[in-house]
N, C-alpha and C positions, 0 to 999 in steps of 0.2 A: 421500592424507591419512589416518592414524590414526581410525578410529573416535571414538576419547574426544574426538580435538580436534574432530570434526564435528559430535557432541555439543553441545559448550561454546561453539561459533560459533552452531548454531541458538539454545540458551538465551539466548546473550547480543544476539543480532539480537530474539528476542523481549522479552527485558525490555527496550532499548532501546525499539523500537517500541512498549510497555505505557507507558513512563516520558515521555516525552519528551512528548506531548502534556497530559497529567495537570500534569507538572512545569510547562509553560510555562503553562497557564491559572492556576495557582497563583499562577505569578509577575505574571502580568498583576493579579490579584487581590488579590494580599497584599501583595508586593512593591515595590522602586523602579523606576522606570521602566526603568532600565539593564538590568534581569533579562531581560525575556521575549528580546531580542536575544541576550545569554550564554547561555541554556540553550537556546537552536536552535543556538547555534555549535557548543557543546560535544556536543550531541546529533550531528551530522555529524563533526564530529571524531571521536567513537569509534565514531559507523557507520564514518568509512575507516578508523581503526585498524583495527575489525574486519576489514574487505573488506583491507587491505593484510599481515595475517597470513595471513588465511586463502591468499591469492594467497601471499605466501612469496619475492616475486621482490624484487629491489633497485629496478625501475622502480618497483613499487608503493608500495615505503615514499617514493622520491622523490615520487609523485605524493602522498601521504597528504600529506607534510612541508608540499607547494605547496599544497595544499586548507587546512592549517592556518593558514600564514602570512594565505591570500586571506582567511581565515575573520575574523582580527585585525585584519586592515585596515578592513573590512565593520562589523565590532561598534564601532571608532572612530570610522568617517566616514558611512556609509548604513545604521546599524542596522534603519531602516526596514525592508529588502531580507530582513533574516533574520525578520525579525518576519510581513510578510504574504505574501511571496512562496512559501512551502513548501505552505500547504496549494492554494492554486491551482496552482502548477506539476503538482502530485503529481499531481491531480486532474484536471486536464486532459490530463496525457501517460498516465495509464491512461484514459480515457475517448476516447484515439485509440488508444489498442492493443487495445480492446476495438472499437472502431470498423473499423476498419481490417480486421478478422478477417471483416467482414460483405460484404467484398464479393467479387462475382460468383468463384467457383473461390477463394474461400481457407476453409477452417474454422475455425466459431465458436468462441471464446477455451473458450466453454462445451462445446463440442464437444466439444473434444480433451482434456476434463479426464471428460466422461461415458464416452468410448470408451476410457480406463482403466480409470472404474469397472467399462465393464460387458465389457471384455477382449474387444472385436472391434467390427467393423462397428455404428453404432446403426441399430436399427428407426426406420424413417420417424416415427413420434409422439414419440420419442426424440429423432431429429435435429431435428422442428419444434421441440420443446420447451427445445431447448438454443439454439439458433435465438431465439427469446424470449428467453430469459434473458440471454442476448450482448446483445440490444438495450436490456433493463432496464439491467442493468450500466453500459451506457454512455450512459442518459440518467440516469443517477442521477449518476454523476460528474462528468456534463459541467453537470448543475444543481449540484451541492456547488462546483465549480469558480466556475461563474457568480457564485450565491450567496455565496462567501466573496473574491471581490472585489467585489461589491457594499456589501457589509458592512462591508468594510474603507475604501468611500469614502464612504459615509454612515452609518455606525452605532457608538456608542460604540466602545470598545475593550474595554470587558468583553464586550458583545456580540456582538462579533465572536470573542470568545475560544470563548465558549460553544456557538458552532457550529462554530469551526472545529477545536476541540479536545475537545469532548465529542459533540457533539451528530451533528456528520459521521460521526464512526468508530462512533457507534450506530447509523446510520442504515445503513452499511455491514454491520457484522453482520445488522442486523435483516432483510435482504435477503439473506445467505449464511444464515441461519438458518433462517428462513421460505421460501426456496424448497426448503433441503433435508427440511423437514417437509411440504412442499404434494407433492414429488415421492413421497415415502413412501409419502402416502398417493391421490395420483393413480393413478402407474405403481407401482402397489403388487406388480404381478403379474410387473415385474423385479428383477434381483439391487440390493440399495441398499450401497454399503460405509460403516462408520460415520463420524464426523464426523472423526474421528483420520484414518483412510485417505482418507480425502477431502482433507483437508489435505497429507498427504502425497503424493497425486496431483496436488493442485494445485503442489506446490515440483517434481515430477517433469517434467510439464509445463511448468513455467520454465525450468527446467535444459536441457531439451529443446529448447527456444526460443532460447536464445544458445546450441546449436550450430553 
């Protein structure tokens, strides 16, 4: 794939990812009821646009097309489904990948993302340390997960917006943020790469993962 186009796939995976939850609490807030259901469809729909360019195969635009249609049906009949169901799914199947990393002979999610920064083997304080962090990761998820179906059966609808669309993905940087400032200045006396390389170690390590 062309550089430029790999470019304009990340930019656009990221403004989607920036927009869609913004857009939907707006709509829950400002909007008619019908909205918050349309702008989760339509956020999925041009996630698979995205993902069925970038792939380039004719399966994938078949499978985009089928994802579209299902997408139509959903926003007619069980709006519901698009409305509560994404931030708990999400939430919960990264909080079992991040889970799943912790047991016995497999490496921490957090691991394999240090042992790029620091280009070899980690020192034992290292490995506890990412070790930790693997285990935050995935009680934090697995509470936003808990939390935004709870929310969603007992607490208003604006309320439930506000965590599940503002207040969750704060809650998530503020833990990618803050332990990369706690590491700094803990393990100060290893190599740190900036929060850009770090990001991109993290997409390396995905990529790595569905091989």
């Amino acid at each position: 794939m062309p550089r430029a186009q790999r470019v304009w796939i990340r930019r656009s995976v990221l403004l989607l990812a920036c927009a869609w939850p913004l857009s939907l609490h707006y709509a829950i807030v400002f909007a008619a009821p019908a909205w918050p259901a349309r702008v989760t469809a339509a956020a999925i729909a041009l996630g698979t646009l995205i993902w069925a360019i970038a792939d380039g195969r004719l399966a994938a635009a078949i499978l985009a097309t089928g994802i579209a249609v299902l997408l139509g049906i959903t926003v007619l009949y069980i709006p519901q489904v698009l409305l509560f169901a994404p931030p708990v799914i999400i939430n919960a199947v990264l909080a079992v990948f991040f889970g799943a990393s912790l047991r016995t002979g497999r490496e921490p999610i957090i691991g394999i993302f240090a042992r790029l920064e620091q280009g070899g083997i980690l020192p034992p304080d290292l490995a506890r340390h990412a070790r930790s962090v693997t285990w935050l990761w995935t009680l934090l998820l697995a509470a936003c997960a808990t939390l935004a179906m709870a929310l969603a059966i007992w607490a208003s609808l604006e309320t439930w917006s506000l965590f599940a669309n503002v207040v969750n993905y704060a809650l998530i940087a503020a833990l990618f943020i803050g332990e990369y400032l706690y590491r700094r200045v803990r393990y100060r006396h290893y190599r740190h790469a900036s929060l850009a390389a770090l990001l991109r170690n993290v997409r390396s390590a995905s990529l790595f993962a569905r091989r």
